[in-house]
C-alpha positions as a Markdown table, in Angstrom:
| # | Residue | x | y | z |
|---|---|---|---|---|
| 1 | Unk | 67.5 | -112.0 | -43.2 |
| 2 | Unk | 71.0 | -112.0 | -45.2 |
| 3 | Unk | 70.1 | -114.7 | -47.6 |
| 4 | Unk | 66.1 | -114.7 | -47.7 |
| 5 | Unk | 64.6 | -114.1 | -51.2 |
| 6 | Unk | 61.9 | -111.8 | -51.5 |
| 7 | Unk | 59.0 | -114.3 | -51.5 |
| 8 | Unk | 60.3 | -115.4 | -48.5 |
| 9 | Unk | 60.8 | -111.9 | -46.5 |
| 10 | Unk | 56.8 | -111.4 | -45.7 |
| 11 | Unk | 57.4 | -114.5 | -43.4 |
| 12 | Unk | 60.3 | -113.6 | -41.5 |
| 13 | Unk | 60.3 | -112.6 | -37.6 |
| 14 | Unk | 59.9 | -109.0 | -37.0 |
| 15 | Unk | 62.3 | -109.2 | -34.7 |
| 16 | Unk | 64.9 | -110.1 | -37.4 |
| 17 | Unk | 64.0 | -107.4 | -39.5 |
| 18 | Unk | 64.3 | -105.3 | -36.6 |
| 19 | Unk | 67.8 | -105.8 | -35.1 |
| 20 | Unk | 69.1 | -106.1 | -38.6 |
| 21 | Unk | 70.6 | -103.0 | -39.4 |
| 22 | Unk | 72.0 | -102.7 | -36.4 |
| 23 | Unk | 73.6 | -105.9 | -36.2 |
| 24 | Unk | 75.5 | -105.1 | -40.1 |
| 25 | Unk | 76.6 | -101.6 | -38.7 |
| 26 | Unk | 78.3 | -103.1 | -35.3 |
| 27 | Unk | 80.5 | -104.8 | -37.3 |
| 28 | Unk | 81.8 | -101.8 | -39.3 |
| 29 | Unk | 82.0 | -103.2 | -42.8 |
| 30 | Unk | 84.5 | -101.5 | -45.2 |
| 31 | Unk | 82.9 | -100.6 | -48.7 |
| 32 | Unk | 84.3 | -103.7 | -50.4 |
| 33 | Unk | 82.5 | -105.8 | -47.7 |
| 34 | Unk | 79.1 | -103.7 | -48.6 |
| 35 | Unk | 79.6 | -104.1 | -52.5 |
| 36 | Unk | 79.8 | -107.9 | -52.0 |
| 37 | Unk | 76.9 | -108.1 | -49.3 |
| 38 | Unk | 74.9 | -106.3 | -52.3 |
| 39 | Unk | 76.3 | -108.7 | -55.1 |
| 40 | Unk | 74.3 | -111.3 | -53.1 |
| 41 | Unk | 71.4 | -109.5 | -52.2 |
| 42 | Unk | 69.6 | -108.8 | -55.3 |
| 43 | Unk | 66.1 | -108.6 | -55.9 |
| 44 | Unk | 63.4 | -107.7 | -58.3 |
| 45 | Unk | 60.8 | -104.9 | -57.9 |
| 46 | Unk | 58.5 | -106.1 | -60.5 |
| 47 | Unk | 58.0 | -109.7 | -58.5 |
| 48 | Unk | 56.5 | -107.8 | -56.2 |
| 49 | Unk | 52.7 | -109.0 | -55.9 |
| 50 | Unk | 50.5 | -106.2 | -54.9 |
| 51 | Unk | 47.0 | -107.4 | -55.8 |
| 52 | Unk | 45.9 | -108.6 | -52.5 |
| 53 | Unk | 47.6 | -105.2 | -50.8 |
| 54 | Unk | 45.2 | -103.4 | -53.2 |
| 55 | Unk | 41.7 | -105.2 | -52.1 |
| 56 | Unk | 43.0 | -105.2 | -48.4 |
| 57 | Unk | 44.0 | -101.2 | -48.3 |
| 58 | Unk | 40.3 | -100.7 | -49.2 |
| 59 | Unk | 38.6 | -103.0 | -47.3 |
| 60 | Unk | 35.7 | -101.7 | -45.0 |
| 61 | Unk | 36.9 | -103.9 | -41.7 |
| 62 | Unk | 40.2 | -102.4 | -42.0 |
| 63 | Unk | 41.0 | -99.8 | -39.4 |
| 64 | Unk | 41.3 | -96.4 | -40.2 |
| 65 | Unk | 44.3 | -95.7 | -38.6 |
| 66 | Unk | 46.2 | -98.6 | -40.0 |
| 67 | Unk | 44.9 | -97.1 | -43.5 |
| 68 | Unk | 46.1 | -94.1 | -42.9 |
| 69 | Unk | 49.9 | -95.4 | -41.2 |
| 70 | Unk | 50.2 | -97.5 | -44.8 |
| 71 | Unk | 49.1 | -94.1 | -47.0 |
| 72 | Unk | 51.4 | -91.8 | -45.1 |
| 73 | Unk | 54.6 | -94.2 | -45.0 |
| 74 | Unk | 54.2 | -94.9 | -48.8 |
| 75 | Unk | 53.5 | -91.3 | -49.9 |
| 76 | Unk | 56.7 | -90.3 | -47.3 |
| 77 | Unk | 58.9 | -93.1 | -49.2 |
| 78 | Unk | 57.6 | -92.0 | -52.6 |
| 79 | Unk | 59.2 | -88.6 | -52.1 |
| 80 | Unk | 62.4 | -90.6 | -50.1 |
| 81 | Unk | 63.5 | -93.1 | -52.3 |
| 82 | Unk | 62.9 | -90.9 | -55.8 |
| 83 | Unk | 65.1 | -87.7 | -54.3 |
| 84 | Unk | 67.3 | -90.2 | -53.1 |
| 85 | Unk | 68.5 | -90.4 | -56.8 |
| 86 | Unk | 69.3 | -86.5 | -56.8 |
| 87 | Unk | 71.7 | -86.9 | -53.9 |
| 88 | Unk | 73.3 | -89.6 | -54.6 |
| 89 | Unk | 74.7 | -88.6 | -58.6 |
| 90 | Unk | 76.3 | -85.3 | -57.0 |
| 91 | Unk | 77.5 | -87.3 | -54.2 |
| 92 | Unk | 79.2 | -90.3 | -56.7 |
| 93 | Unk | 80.4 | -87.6 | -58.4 |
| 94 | Unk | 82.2 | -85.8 | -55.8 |
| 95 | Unk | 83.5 | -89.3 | -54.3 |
| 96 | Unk | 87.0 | -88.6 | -52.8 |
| 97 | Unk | 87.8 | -92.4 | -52.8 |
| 98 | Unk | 88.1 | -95.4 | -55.4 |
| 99 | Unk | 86.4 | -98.0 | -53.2 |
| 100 | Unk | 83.8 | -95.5 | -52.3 |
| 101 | Unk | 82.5 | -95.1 | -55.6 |
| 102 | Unk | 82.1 | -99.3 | -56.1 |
| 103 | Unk | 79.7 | -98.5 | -53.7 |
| 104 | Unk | 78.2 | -95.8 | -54.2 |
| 105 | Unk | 77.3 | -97.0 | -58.0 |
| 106 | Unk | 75.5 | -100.3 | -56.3 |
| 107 | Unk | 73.5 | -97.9 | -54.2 |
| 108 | Unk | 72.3 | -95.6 | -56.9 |
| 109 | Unk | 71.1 | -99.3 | -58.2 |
| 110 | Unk | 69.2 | -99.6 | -55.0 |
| 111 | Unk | 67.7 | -96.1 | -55.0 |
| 112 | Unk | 66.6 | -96.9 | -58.5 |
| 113 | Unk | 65.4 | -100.3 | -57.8 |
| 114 | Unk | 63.5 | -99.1 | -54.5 |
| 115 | Unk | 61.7 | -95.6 | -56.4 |
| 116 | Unk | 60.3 | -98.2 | -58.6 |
| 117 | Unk | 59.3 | -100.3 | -55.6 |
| 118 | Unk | 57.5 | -97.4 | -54.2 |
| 119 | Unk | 56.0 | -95.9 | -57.4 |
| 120 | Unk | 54.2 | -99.5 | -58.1 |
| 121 | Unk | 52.7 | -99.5 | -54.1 |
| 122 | Unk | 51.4 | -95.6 | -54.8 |
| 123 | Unk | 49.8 | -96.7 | -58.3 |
| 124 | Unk | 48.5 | -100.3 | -57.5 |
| 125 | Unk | 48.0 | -99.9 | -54.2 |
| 126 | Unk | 46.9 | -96.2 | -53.3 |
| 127 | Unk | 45.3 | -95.7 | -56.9 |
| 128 | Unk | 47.7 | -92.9 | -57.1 |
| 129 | Unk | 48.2 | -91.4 | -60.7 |
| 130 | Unk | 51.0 | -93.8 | -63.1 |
| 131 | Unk | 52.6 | -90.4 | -64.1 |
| 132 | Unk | 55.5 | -90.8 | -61.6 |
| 133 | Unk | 55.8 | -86.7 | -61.6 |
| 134 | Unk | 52.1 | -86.1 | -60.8 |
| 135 | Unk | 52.5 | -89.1 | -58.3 |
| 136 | Unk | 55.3 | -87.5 | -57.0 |
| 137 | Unk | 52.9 | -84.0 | -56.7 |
| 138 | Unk | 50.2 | -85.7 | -55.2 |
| 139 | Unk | 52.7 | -87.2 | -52.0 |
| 140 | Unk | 54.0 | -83.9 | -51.3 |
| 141 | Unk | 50.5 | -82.9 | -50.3 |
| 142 | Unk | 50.6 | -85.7 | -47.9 |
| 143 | Unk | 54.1 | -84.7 | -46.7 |
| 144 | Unk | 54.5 | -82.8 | -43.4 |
| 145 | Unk | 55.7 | -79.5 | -43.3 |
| 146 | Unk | 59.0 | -80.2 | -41.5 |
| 147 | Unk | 59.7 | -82.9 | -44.3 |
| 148 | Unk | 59.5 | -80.0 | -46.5 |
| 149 | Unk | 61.7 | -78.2 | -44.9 |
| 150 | Unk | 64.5 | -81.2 | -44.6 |
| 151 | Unk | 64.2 | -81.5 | -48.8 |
| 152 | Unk | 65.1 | -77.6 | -49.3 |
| 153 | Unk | 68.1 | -78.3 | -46.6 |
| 154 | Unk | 69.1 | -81.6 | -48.9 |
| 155 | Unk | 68.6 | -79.2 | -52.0 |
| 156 | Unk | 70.8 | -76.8 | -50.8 |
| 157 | Unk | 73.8 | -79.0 | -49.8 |
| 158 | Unk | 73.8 | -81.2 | -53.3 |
| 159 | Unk | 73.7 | -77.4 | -54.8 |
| 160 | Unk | 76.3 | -76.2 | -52.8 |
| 161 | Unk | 78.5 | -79.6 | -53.4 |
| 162 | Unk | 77.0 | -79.9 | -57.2 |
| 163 | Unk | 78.2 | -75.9 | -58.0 |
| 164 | Unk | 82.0 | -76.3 | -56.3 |
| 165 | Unk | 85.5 | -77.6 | -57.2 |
| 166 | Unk | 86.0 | -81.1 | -55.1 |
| 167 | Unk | 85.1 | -80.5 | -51.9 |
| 168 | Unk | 85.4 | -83.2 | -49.0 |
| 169 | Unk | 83.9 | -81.1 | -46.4 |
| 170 | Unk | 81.0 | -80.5 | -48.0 |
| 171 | Unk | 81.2 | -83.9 | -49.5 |
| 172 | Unk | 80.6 | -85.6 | -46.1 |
| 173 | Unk | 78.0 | -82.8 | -45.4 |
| 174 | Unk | 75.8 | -84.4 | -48.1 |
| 175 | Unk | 76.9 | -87.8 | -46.9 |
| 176 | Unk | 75.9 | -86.9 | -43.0 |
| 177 | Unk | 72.3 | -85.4 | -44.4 |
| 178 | Unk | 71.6 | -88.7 | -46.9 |
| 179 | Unk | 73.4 | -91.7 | -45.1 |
| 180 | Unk | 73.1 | -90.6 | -41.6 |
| 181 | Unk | 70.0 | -88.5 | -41.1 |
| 182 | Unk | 67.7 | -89.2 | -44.1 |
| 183 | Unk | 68.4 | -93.4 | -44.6 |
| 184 | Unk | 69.9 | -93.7 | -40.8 |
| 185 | Unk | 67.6 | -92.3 | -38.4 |
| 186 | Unk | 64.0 | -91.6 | -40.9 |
| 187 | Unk | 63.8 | -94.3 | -43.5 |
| 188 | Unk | 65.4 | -96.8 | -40.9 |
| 189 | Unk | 62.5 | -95.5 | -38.2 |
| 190 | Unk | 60.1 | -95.6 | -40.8 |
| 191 | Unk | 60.5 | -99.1 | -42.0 |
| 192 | Unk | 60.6 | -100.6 | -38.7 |
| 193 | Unk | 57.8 | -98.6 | -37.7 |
| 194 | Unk | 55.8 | -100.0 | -40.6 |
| 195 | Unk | 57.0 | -103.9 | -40.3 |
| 196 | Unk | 56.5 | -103.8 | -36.6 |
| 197 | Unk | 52.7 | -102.1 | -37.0 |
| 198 | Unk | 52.2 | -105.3 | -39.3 |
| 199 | Unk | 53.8 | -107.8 | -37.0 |
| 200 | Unk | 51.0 | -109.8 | -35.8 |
| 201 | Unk | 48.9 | -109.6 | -39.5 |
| 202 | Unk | 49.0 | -112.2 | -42.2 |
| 203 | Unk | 47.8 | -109.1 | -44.5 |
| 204 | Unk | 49.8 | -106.7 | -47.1 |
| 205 | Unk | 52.6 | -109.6 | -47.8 |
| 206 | Unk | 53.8 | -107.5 | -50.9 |
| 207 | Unk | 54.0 | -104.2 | -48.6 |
| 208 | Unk | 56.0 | -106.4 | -46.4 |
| 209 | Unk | 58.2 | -107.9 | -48.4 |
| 210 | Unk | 59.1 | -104.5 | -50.3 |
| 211 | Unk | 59.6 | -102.6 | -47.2 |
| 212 | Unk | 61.9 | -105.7 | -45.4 |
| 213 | Unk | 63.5 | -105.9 | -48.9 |
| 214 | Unk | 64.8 | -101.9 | -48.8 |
| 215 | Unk | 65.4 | -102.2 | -44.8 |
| 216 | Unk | 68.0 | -104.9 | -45.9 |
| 217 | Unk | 69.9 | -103.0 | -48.6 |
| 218 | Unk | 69.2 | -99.7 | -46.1 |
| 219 | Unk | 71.8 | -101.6 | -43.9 |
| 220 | Unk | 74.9 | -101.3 | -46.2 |
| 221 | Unk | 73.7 | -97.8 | -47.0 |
| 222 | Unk | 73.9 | -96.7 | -43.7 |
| 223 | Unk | 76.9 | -98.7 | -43.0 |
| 224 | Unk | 78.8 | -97.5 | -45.8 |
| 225 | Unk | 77.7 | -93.5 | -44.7 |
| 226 | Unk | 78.9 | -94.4 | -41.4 |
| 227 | Unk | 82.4 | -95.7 | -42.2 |
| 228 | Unk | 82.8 | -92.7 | -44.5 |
| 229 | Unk | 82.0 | -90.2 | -41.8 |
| 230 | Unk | 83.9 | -92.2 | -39.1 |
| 231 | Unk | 86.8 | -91.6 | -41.6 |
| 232 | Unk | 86.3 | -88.0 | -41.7 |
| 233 | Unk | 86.1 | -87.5 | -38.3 |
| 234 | Unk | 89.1 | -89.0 | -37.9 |
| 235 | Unk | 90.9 | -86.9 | -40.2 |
| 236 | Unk | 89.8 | -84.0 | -38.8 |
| 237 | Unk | 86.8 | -82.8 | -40.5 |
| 238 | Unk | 84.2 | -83.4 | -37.7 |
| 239 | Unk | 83.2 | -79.4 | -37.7 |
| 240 | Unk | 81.8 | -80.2 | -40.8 |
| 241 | Unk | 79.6 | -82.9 | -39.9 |
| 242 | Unk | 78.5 | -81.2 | -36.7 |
| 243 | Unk | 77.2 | -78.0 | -38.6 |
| 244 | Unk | 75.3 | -80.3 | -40.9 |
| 245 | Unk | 73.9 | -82.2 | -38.0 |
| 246 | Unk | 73.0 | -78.8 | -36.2 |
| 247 | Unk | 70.7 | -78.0 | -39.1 |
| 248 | Unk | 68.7 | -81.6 | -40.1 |
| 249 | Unk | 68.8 | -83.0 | -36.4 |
| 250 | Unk | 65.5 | -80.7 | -35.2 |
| 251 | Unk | 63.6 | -80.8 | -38.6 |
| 252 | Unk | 64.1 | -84.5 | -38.5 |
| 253 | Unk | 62.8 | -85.0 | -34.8 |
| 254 | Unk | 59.6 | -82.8 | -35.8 |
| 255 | Unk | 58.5 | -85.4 | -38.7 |
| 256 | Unk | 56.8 | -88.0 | -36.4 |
| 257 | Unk | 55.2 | -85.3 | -34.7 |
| 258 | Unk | 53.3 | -83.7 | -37.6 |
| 259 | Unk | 51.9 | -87.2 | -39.2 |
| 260 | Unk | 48.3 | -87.5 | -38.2 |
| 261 | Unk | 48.0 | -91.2 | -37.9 |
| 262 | Unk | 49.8 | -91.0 | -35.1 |
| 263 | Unk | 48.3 | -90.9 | -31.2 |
| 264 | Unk | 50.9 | -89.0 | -28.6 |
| 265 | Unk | 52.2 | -92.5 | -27.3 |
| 266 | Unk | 53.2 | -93.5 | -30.4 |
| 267 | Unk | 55.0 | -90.1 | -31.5 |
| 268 | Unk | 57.0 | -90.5 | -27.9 |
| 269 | Unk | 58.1 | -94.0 | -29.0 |
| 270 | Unk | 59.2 | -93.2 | -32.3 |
| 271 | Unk | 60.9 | -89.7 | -31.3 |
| 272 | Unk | 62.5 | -92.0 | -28.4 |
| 273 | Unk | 63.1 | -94.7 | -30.9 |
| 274 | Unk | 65.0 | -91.6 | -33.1 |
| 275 | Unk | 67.1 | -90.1 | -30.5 |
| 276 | Unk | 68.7 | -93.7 | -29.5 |
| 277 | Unk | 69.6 | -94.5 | -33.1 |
| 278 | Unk | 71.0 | -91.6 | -33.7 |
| 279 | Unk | 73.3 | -91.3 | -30.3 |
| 280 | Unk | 74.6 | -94.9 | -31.1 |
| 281 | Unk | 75.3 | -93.7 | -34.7 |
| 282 | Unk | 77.3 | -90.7 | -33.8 |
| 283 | Unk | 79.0 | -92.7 | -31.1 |
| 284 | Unk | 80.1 | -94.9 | -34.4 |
| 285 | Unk | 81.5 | -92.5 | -36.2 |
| 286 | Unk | 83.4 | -91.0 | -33.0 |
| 287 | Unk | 81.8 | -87.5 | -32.6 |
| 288 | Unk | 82.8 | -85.9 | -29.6 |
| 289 | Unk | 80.4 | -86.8 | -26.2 |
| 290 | Unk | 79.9 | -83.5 | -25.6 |
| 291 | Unk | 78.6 | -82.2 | -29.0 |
| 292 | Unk | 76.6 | -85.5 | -29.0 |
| 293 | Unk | 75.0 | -85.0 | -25.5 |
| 294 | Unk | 74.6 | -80.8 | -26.9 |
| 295 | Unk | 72.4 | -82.2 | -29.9 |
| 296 | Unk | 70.5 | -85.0 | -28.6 |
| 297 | Unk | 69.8 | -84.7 | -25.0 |
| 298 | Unk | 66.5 | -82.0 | -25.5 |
| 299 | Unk | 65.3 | -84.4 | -27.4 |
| 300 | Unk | 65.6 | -87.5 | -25.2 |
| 301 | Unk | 62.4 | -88.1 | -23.0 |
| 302 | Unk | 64.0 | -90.8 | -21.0 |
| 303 | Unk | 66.0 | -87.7 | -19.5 |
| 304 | Unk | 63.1 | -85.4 | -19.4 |
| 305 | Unk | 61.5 | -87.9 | -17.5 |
| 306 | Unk | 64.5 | -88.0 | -14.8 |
């Protein structure tokens, strides 16, 4: 997975791309580590071939539900990857640390390289309109409502960081609501959700490869946001974190419920899948058991179940 080139991603085991992320963020990289992980990581979003993704998206003997999963998770990537870019400039610019900002400047790459990604799939794939601002119009009316909801909480933060003097508090605010919530719980839930639905096909190798492409660099982006917040909670500015965790947690848990490809069995998995990541994420950065068990345990069916 480290060292595959694109053409050979489509082919790898899904179980690789799986356990990946979580087998970078164990090891607690430092930035410097992440900056040289990207240095030999690179890849292109224009060799992506989407042709064959195009014919097979429209075929009749295609289900409808797996049409629908590939429409959704593109559409909810378009608007992911594109506002990425907004956060990430206020966030570079309010960087409190020298090796943080190598970093950071290698992920706004990413974010660009991966909105371009995602703009080809929703014009050559889902015959969605070139303009990438009428694109952009036409995936919010695919978005669910709690998405929505989760952007105007992202706008606010970046406003609130953009419109002050340097502020680390509310720098790591924006960090725990990009790097933790928004790349470390939905984007890595929704690519896995997406390579694992496509497991067991030999179709959509350009969808593949572009999604297992951005689930690689989406491992030194969350890494990164959690050695950042680890560092903050460590010098004392966990209240800050909490309170921005308070607000995104909920509207993040509600997305899976409000996509309609998905049956009830599937929603429970995912919102399962969620609550998981998330615990063993704040149990990396060292946030206090209690306010961890406070903000994910009415969430957790495995307890509901008990």
């Amino acid at each position: 997975m480290d060292e595959a080139k694109l053409g050979e991603l489509p082919s790898l085991p899904a179980d690789a791309v799986l356990r990946h992320a979580d087998l970078v963020i164990g090891r607690k990289p430092k930035p410097i580590e992440l900056y040289q992980r990207w240095e030999r990581q690179q890849w292109s979003a224009e060799d992506l071939s989407l042709g064959k993704d195009h014919d097979m998206l429209n075929h009749p003997l295609l289900p409808e539900n797996v049409r629908v999963m590939l429409k959704e998770a593109i559409a909810t990537f378009i608007i992911g990857e594109y506002t990425g870019l907004d956060m990430l400039g206020p966030i570079l610019m309010g960087c409190p640390d020298e090796e943080y900002a190598l970093f950071l400047g290698t992920q706004i790459a990413d974010e660009t390289r991966h909105a371009r990604a995602v703009f080809r799939l929703g014009e050559e794939v889902l015959e969605m309109s070139e303009n990438p601002r009428a694109m952009l119009a036409e995936a919010w009316q695919i978005a669910t409502p709690a998405h929505r909801e989760l952007s105007m909480l992202e706008t606010s933060i970046v406003r609130d960081l953009t419109n002050s003097p340097p502020d680390y508090g509310r720098w790591l605010q924006a960090c725990t609501l990009f790097h933790l919530i928004t790349e470390g719980v939905l984007a890595l839930i929704g690519q896995r959700a997406l390579v694992h639905s496509l497991r067991d096909t030999r179709m959509f190798d350009g969808i593949k490869a572009a999604f297992t492409a951005m689930c690689r660099d989406e491992s030194r982006h969350i890494s990164f946001g959690l050695h950042a917040l680890r560092t903050g909670v460590q010098e004392g500015y966990g209240d800050y974190i909490y309170e921005a965790l308070e607000q995104a947690v909920p509207l993040a848990l509600r997305m899976d419920e409000e996509f309609e490809s998905g049956d009830s069995r599937e929603q429970d998995k995912i919102r399962q899948m969620s609550v998981d990541i998330l615990r063993r994420h704040l149990g990396n950065i060292g946030a206090d058991p209690k306010f961890v068990a406070h903000l994910t345990n009415p969430y957790d069916l495995s307890l509901a179940r008990q």
